[in-house]
N, C-alpha and C positions, 0 to 999 in steps of 0.2 A: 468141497474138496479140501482134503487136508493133509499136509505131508509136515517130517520134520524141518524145523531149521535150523537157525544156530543155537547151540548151548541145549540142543533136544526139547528147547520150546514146538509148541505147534504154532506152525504157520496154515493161514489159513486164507485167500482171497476174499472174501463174504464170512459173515455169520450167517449160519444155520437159522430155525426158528427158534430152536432151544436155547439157545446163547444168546437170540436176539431179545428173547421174552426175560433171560435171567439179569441181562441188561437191561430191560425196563422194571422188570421189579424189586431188583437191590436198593435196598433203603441206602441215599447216598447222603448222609448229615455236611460234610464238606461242601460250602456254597460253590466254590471254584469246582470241581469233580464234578458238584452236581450241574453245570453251565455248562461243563465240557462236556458231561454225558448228555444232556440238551442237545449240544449244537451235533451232536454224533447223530442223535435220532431223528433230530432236523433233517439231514444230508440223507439219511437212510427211507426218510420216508418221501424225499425231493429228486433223489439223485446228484442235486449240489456237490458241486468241489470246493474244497476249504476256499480258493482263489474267487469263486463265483459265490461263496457266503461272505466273503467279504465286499463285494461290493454290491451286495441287494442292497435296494432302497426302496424308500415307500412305491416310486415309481413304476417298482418294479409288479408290485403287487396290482394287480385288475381284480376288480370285481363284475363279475358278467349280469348281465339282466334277470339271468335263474337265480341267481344271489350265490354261487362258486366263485371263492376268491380262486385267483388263478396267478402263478409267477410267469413273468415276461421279460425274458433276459439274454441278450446275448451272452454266450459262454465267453467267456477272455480269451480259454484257450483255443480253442477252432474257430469263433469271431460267429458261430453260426446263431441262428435264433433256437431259443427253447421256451416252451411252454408246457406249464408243469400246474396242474391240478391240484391243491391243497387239500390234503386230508386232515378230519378233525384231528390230528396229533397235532400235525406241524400247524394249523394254526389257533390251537393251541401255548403251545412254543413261543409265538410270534406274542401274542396277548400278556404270555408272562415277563418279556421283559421289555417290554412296551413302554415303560414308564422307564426304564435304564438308559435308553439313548442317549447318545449325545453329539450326534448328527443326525442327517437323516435315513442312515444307513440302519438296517432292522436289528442285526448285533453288535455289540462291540465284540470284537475274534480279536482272542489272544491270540499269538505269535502260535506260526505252525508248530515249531519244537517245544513251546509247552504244551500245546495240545496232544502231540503225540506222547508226552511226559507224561500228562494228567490222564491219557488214555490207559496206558501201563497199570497207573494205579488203579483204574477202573476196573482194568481187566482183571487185577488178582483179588478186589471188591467185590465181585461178581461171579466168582470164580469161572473164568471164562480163560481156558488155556490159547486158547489163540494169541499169536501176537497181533494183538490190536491195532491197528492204524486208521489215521483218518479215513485215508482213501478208502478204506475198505468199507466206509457205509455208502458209497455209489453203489459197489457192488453189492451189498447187502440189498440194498434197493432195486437192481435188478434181476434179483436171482429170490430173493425172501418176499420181501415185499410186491413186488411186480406180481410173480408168477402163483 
C-alpha cells in the first residue's frame, strides 16, 4: 500500500518485494549504511522492533535439538513472549558481527534517529521511493516476508 506524503515523497507501511530485493542487492560500500541496512534486514526477516534489537542477547538466542536456532524474547513493548525462527539471512547477520560485540548483547544499535537518518540515505541508494523507516521492517516482515 502506498499513498503520498509530505513533500510528495511516497509513503509506504512495508516494502513490497521489489523494493525489498533492491535493498538487498544495492552494493552499499559505507560500513555505517551498510550495519544500518543489516539491522533493517535483520528486523525484516525477525519481526524485531529497533527496542527489542536492542536488547537481544546471546540469551536470547535457543538453539533447538533439530539444530534451528530460534530467538526467545520478551517484547519490552507488550512484555508478552515471542519466538521467532531464524532464517539463513538473519543468522547470517548474527555471524557477521559476531566478533564486533562489546557486551553480550548481539548488536551494537546505534541511536534510533541515526538509524532513521542512515535509512534515508539507504533509501535514495537503492532507489527505493518510500519513506524508509525502521518500523517499517516489522512490517515488511509480516506482509513480504511472512506471506
Amino acid at each position: 500500500m502506498h499513498i503520498t506524503g509530505n513533500a510528495g515523497c511516497i509513503s509506504s507501511e512495508y516494502l513490497v518485494a521489489e523494493e525489498f530485493q533492491m535493498l538487498l542487492n544495492t552494493s552499499i560500500e559505507n560500513k555505517t549504511l551498510s550495519r544500518t541496512r543489516d539491522m533493517f534486514v535483520f528486523s525484516s526477516f525477525t519481526g524485531l522492533s529497533y527496542a527489542d534489537m536492542k536488547q537481544l542477547s546471546e540469551k536470547h538466542l535457543i538453539r533447538e535439538k533439530d539444530g534451528t536456532l530460534w530467538i526467545k524474547i520478551e517484547r519490552q513493548k507488550t512484555k508478552t513472549e515471542c519466538n521467532i525462527r531464524l532464517l539463513n539471512i538473519a543468522v547470517q547477520i548474527i555471524e557477521k558481527y559476531k566478533t564486533e560485540r562489546k557486551s553480550d548483547k548481539i548488536f551494537n544499535m546505534i541511536t534510533l534517529s541515526n538509524t532513521e537518518r542512515n535509512l534515508k540515505k539507504i533509501a535514495t541508494l537503492c532507489g527505493i521511493a518510500s519513506n524508509l523507516t525502521y518500523h517499517m521492517s516489522r512490517h515488511t516482515y509480516a506482509t513480504t516476508i511472512c506471506l
